[in-house]
DSSP file (Angstrom, degrees, kcal/mol; ACC not computed):
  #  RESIDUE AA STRUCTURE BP1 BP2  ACC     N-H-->O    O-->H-N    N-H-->O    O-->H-N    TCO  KAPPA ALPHA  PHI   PSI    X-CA   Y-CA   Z-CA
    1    1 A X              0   0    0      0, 0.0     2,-0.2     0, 0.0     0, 0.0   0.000 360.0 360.0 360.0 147.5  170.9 -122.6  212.5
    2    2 A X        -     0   0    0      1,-0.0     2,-0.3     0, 0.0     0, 0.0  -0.616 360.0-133.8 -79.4 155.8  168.5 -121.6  215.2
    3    3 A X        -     0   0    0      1,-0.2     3,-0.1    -2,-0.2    -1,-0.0  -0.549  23.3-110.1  25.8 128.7  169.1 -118.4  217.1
    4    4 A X        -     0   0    0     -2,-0.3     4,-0.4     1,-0.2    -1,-0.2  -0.242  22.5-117.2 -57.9 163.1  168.8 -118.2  220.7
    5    5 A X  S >> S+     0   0    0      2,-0.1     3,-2.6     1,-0.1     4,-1.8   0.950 119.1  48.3 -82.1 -45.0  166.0 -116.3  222.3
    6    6 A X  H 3> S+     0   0    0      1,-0.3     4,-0.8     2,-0.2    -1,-0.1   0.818 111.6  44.6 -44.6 -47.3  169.0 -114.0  223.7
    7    7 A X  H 34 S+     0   0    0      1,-0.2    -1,-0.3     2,-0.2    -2,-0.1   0.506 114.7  49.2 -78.8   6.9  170.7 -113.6  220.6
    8    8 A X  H X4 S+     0   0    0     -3,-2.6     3,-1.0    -4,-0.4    -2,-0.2   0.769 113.0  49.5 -98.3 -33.0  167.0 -112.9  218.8
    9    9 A X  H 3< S+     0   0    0     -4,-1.8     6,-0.3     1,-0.2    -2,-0.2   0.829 111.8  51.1 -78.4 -21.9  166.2 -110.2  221.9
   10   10 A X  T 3< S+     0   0    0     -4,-0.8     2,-0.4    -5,-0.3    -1,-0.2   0.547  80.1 113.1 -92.2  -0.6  170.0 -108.4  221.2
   11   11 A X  S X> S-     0   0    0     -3,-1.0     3,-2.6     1,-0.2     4,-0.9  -0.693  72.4-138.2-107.4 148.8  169.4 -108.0  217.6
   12   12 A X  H 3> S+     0   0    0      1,-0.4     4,-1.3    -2,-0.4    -1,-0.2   0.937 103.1  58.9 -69.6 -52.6  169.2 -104.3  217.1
   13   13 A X  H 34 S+     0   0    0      1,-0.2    -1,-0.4     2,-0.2    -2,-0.1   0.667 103.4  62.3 -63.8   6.3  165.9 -104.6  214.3
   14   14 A X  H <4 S+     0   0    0     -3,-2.6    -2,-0.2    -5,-0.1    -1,-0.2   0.983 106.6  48.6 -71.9 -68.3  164.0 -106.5  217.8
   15   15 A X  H  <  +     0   0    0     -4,-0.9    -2,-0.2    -6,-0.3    -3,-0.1   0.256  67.7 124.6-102.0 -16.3  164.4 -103.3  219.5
   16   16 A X     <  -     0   0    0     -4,-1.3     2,-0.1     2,-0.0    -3,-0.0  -0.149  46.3-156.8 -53.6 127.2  163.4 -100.8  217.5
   17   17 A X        -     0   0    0     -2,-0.1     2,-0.4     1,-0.0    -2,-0.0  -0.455  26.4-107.9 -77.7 170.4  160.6  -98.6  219.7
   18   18 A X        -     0   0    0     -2,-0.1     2,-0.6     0, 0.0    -1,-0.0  -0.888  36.7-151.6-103.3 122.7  157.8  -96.4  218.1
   19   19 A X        -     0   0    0     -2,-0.4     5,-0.1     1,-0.1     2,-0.0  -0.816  19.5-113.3-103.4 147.7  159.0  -92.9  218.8
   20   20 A X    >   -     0   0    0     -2,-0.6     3,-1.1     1,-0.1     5,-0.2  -0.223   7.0-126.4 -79.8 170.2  156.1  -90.3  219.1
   21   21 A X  G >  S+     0   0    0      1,-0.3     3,-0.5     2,-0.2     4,-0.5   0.697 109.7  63.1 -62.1 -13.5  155.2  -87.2  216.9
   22   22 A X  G 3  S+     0   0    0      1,-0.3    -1,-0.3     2,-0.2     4,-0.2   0.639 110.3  34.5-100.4  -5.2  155.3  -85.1  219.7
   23   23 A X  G <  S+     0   0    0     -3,-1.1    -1,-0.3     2,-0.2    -2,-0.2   0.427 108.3  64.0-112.3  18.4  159.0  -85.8  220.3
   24   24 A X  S <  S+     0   0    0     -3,-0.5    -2,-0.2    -5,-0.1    -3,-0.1   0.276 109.3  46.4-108.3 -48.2  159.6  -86.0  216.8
   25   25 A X  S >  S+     0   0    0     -4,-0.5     3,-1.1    -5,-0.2     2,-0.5   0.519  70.5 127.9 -96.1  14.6  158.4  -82.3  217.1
   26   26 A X  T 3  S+     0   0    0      1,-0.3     3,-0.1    -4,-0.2    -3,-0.1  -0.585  82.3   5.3 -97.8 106.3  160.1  -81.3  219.6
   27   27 A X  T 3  S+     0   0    0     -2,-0.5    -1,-0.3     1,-0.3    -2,-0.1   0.382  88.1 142.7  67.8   8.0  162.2  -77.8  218.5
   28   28 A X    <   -     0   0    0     -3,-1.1    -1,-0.3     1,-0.1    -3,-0.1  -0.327  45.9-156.2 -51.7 144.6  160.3  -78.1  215.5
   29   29 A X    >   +     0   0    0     -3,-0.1     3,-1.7     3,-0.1    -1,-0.1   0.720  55.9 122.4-106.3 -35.4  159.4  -74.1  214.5
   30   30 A X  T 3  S+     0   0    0      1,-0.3     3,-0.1    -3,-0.0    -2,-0.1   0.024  78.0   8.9 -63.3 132.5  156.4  -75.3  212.6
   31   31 A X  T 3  S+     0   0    0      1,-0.3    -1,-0.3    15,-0.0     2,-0.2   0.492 107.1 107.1 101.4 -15.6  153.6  -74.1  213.5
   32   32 A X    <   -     0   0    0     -3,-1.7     2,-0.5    16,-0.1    -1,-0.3  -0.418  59.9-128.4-121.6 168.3  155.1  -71.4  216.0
   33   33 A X  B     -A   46   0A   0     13,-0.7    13,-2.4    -2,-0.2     2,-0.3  -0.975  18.3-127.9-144.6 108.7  155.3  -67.6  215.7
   34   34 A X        -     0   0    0     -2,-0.5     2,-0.5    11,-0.2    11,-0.2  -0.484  24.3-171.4 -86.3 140.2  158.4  -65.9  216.1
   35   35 A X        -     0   0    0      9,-0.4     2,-0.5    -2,-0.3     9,-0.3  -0.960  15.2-147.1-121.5 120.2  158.5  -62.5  218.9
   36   36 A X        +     0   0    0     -2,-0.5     2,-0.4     7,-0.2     7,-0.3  -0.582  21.3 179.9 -91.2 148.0  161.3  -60.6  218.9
   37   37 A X  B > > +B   42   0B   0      5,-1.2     5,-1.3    -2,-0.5     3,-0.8  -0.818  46.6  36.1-123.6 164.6  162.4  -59.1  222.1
   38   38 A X  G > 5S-     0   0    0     -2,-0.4     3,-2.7     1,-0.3    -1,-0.2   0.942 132.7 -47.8  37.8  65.7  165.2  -56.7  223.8
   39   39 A X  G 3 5S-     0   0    0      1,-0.2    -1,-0.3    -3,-0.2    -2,-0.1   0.859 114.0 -44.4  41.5  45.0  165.6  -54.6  220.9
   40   40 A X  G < 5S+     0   0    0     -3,-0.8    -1,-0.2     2,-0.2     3,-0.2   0.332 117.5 111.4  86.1 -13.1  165.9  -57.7  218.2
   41   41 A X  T < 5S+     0   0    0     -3,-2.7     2,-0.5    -4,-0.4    -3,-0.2   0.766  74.1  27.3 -55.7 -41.5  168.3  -59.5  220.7
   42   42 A X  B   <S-B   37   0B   0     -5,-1.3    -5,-1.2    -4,-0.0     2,-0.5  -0.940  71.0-170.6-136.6 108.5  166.6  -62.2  221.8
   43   43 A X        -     0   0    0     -2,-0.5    -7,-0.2    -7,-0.3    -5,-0.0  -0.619   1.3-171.0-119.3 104.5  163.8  -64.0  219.8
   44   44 A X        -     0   0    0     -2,-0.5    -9,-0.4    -9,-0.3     2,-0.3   0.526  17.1-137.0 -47.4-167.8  161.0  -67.0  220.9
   45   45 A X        -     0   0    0    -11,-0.2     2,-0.3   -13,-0.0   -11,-0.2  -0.787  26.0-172.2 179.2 101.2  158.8  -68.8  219.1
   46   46 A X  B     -A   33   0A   0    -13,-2.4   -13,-0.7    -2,-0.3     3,-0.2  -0.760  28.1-152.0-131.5-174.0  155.4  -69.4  220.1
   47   47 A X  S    S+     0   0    0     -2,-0.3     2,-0.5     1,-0.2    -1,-0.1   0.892  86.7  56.2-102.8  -7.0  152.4  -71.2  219.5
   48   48 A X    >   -     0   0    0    -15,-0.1     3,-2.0     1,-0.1    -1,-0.2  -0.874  61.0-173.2 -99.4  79.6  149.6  -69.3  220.8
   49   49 A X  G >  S+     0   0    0     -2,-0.5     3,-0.8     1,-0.4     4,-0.2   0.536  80.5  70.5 -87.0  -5.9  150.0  -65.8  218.9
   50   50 A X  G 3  S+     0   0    0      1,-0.2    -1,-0.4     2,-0.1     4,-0.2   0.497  96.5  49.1 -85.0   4.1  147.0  -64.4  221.1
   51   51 A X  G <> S+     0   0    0     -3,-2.0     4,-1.4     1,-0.2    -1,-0.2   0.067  74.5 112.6-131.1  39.3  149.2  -64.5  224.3
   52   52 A X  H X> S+     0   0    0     -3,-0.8     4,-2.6     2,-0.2     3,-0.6   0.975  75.8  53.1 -75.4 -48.8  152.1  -62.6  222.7
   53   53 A X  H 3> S+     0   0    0      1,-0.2     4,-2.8     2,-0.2    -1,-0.1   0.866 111.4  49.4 -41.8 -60.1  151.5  -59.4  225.0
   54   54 A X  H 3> S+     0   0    0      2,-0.2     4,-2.7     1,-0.2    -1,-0.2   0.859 108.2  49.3 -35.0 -51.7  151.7  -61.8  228.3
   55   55 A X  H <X S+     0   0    0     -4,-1.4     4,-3.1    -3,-0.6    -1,-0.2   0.866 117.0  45.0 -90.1 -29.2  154.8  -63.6  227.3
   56   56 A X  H  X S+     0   0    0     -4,-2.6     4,-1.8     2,-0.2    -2,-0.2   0.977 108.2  57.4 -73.3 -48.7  156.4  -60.0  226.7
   57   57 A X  H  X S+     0   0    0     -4,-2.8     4,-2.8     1,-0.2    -2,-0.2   0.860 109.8  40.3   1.8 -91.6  155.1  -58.9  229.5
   58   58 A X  H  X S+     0   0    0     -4,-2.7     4,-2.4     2,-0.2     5,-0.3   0.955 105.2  60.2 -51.7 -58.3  156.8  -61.6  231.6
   59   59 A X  H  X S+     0   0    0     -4,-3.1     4,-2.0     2,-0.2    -2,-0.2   0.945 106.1  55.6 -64.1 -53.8  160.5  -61.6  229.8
   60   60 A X  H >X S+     0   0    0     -4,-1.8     4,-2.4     2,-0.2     3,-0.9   0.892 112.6  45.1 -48.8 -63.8  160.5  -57.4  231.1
   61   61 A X  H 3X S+     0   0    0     -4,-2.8     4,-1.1     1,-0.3    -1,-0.2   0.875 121.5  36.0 -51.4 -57.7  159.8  -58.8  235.0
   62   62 A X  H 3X S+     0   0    0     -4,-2.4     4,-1.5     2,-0.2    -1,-0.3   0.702 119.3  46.7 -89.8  -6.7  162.1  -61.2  234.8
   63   63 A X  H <X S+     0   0    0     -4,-2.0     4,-1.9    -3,-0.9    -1,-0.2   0.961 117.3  49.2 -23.8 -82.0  164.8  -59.3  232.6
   64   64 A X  H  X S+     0   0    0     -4,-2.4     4,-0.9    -5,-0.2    -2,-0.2   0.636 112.1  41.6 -44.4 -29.9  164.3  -56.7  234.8
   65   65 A X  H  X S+     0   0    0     -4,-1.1     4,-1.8    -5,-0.3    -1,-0.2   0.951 114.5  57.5 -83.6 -35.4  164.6  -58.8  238.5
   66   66 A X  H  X S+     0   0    0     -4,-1.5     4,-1.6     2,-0.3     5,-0.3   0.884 101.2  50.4 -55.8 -49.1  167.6  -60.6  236.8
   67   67 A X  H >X S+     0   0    0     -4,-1.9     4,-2.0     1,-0.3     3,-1.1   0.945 112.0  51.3 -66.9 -57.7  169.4  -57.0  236.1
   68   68 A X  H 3< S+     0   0    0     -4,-0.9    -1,-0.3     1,-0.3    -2,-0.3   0.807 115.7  45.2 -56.2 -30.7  168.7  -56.3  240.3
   69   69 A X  H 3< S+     0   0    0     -4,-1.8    -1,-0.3     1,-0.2    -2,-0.3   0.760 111.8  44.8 -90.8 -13.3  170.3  -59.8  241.0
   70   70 A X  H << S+     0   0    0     -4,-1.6     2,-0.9    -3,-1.1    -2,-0.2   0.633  96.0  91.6-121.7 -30.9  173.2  -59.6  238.9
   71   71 A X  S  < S-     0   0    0     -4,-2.0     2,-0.5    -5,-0.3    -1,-0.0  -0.581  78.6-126.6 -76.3 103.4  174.2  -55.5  240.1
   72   72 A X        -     0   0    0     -2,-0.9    -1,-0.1     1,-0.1    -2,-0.1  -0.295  16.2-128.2 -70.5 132.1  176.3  -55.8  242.7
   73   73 A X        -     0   0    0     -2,-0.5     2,-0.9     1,-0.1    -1,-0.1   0.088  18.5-116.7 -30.0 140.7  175.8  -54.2  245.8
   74   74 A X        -     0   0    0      2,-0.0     2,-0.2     1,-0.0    -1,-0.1  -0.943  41.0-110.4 -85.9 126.5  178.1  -52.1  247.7
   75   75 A X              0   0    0     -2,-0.9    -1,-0.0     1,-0.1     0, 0.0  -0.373 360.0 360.0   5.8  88.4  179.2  -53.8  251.5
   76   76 A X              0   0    0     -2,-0.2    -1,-0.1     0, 0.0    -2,-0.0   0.380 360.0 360.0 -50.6 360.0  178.0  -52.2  254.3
């Protein structure tokens, strides 16, 4: 018996797509370089091990603004 072209488009082994490596890799640690931060609390994983100074750098600013948004104010 023949198959429709509908029931030939609905069958599941038509459909497979090719998914790429890079979403394949995607939370992958390989390759990455782990920085710990906030006294062992919190640690990244990056890939560039030359820009580790930068990226701490940045988590203190924004640590630090978070801590000023989050304290509440007293009411005038």
């Amino acid at each position: 018996m023949k198959k429709t072209t509908l029931e030939y488009r609905m069958m599941m082994e038509h459909n497979r797509l090719k998914i790429s490596d890079s979403k394949l890799l995607t939370g992958s640690l390989i390759g990455k370089y782990p920085i710990t931060l906030d006294g062992g609390k919190t640690t990244i994983f990056i890939s560039d091990l030359s820009k580790e100074s930068e990226i701490r750098e940045r988590y203190e600013l924004r640590r630090s603004s978070m801590v000023n948004f989050l304290v509440k104010r007293p009411k005038s």
